[in-house]
N, C-alpha and C positions, 0 to 999 in steps of 0.2 A: 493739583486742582484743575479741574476742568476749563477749556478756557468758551467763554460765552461768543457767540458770532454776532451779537447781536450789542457787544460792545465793543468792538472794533470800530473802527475806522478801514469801511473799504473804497477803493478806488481802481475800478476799471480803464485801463487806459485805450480801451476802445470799444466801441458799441456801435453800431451802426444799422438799427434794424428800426422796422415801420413805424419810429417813432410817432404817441399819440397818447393816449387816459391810458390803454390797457395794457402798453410798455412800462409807462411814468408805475402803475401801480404794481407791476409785476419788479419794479426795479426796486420797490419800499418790502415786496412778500423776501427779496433776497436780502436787506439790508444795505441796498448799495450807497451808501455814501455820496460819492461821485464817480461820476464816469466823464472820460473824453468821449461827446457824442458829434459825431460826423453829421456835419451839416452841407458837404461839399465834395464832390468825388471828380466828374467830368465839366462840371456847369460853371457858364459863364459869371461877370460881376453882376448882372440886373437878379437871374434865375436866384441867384446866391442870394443877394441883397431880398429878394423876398422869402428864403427862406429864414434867414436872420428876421425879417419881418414876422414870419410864423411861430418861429418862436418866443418873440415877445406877446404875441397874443397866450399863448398855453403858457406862459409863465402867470401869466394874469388867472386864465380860469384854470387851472391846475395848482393853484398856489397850496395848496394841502399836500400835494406829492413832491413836487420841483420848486428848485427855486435857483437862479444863477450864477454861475462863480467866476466871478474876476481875479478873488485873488484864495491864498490859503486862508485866513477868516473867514471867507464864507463857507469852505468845506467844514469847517468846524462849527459853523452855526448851523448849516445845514444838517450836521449830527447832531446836535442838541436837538432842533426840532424836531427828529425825526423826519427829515424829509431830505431824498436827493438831489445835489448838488450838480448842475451842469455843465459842463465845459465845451464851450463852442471852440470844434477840431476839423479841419480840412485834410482831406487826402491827397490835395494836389494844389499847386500853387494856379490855378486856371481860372480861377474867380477874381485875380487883380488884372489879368490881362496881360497888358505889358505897361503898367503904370504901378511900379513901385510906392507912389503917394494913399496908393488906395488900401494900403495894410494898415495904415495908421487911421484911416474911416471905420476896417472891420473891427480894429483890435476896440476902439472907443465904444465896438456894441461887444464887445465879450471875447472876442477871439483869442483863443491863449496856446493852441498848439497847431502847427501848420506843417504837412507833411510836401516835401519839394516836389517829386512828381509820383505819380501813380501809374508805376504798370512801368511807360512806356516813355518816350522822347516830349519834352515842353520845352519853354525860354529856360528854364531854369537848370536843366540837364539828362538824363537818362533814367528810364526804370529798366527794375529787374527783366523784364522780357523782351526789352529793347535789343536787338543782335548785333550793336554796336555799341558800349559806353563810349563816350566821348568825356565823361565826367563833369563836371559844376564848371557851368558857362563863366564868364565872368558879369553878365546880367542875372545870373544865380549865385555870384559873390554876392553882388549888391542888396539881392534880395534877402540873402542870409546876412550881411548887417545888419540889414532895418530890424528884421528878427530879433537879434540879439540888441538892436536900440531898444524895441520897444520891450520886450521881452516875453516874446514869442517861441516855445519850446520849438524846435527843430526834428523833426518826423522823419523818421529812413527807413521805414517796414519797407516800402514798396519800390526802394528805391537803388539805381544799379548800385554794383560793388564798386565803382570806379565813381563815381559820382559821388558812393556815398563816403570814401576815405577822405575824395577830397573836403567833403560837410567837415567830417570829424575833425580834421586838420584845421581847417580854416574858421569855426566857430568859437567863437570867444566867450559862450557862454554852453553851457551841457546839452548835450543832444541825444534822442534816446531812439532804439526800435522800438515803440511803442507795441506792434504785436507782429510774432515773428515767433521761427521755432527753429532748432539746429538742425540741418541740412545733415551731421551724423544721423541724425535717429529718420532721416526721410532724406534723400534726393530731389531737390524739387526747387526751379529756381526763386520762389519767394523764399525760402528757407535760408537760415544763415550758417555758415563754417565757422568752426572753433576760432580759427584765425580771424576773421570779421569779429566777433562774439567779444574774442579778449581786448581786440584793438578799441572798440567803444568803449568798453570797460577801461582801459590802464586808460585812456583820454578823460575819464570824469564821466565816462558815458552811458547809461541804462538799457536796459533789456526787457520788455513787457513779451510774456509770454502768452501765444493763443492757443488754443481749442480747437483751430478751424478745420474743419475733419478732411478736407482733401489736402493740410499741409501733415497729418500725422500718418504714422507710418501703418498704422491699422486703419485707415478714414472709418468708413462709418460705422465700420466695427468696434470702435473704438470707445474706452471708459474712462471714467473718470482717474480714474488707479493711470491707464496711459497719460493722461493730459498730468499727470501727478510725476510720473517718470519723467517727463520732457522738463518741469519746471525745475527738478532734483538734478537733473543732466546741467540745467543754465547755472546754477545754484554752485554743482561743483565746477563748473567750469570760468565765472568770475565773480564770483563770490553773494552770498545770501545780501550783501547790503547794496548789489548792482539788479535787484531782481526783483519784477513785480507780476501784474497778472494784468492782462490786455488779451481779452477774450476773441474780442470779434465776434461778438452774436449780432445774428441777420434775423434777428424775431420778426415775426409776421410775414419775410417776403415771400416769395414765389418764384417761379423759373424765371420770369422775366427779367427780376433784378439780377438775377444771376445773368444771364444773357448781356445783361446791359453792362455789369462788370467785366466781362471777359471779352469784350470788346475794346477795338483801340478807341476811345473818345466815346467810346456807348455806342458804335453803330461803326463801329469801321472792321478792321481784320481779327480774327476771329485766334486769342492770346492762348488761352486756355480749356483746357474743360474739365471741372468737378466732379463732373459726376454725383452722385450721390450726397448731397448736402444735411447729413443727419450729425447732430451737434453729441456730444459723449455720453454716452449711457448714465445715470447719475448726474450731471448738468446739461439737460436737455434744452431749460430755459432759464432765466433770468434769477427766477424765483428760485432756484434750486440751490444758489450760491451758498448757502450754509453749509451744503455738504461738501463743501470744497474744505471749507474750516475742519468738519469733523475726518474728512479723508487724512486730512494734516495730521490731525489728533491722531488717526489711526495708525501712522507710521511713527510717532514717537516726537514729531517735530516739538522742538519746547518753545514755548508760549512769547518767548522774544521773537523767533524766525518768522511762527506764523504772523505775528503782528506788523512786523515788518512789509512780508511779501504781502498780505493779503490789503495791507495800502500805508504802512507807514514809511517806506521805501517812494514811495510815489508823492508821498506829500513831500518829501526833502526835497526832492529832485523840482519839484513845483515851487517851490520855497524858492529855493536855489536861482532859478530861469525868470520867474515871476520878479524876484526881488527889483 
């Protein structure tokens, strides 16, 4: 029997695009459940702290499309209602400062997954295009207790290989790459090695796979059948109950935002370049999500796996961390 996409339970473990009406509603045309949506990338505590502000206003007038998730009951009231579920997720630990007390302010408005640095060097330790890991400071222990006090999911897409062993190691509770893809099927230093991939994995650790066309090995050539290959590559390599889906769609921005990501702090040394940012043929945008379900269907996958990956894998792990 066919399986419906539209009773799932999905959950995107990353999104990051012009959030507003015509995201929130493009996120109900895909069924999305809940998504980790990035509220914080380069920005200080005030910048943050109003954008945490902005969101409590569009939960108010968007209350028909979104509505906030603290914990896993509300992803699942958020499914009953038909309406998505939000998860307020940072990409870099630069919104507390250097004031540890202030994770326990964001997490009291929502904050449930924080990723330790982005890109590059913070207090807290090294990113991926950093040309030195130094690995997890010991002001990046600390920071990673309070996490695991309050229970705050643990973030290492963007974050160095040395930094990010020592996270795995030293987290008391599950930590995951939320969206990341295997450095076999692409060279490229966001991308993860088998070795990185299993090590999260045999630790308790998760794998959210992305879309993002200049980590796939065909970029913007690329379709959905490839973003389908990459998830089956994580799949066999640590197993269908370590795997979910963390897109990384930038819906609505423009070169700017991209300018501003590939920059060290949004305006410093010049990380990366894209190139062409055109998202997989067959999931172009938000709305398209369904046929990620029937692409599944297409290949034979049976109706446990999709269910899993397309977000029942993602709620344990939330269950889990949140508890």
């Amino acid at each position: 029997m066919a399986i419906r996409h539209d009773d799932l339970i999905v959950i995107d473990g990353l999104i990051v695009s012009d959030f507003g009406p015509e995201v929130f509603a493009d996120m109900r045309r895909g069924g999305i459940t809940a998504a980790n949506c990035t509220c914080s990338v380069w920005e200080d505590f005030a910048t943050t702290m109003r954008t945490m502000a902005r969101w409590r206003r569009w939960f108010r007038e968007h209350a028909d499309l979104i509505a906030p998730v603290h914990g896993v009951a509300d992803i699942h009231r958020a499914k009953a209602e038909r309406r998505t579920g939000i998860i307020h997720g940072w990409q870099n630990t630069s919104a507390i400062e250097d004031r540890i007390e202030y994770l326990e302010l964001f997490h009291a408005l929502g904050l449930r997954i924080v990723q330790l640095t982005y890109n590059t060097q913070n207090l807290v330790g090294s990113g991926c295009y950093e040309s030195r890991d130094g690995g997890l400071s010991d002001f990046g222990r600390d920071v990673l207790a309070e996490m695991n006090r309050l229970g705050i999911l643990c973030d290492l897409s963007h974050v160095g290989p040395k930094t990010s062993e020592d996270a795995i190691r030293a987290s008391q509770r599950r930590v995951a790459y939320s969206h990341c893809l295997p450095a076999a099927l692409k060279d490229h230093p966001r991308n993860k090695t088998d070795a990185q991939l299993r090590f999260i994995a045999e630790r308790g650790g998760f794998v959210g796979v992305t879309m993002f066309p200049p980590f796939l090995a065909r970029g913007a050539a690329a379709t959905i059948e490839d973003y389908l290959d990459a998830i089956a590559y994580v799949i066999d390599l640590v197993g269908e109950e370590n795997t979910g889906i963390g897109t990384d769609f930038t819906q609505g921005y423009g070169q700017a935002f991209f300018d501003y990501i590939t920059h060290d702090k949004g305006d410093g040394r010049k990380l990366t370049d894209f190139g062409e940012v055109l998202n997989p043929e067959g999931i172009r945008v938000i709305g398209d999500f369904p046929n990620l379900t029937a692409a599944m269907e297409r290949r034979g996958w049976p109706a446990a796996r999709i269910e899993r990956v397309m977000g029942g894998n993602w709620l344990a792990l939330l269950g889990d961390v949140w508890a």
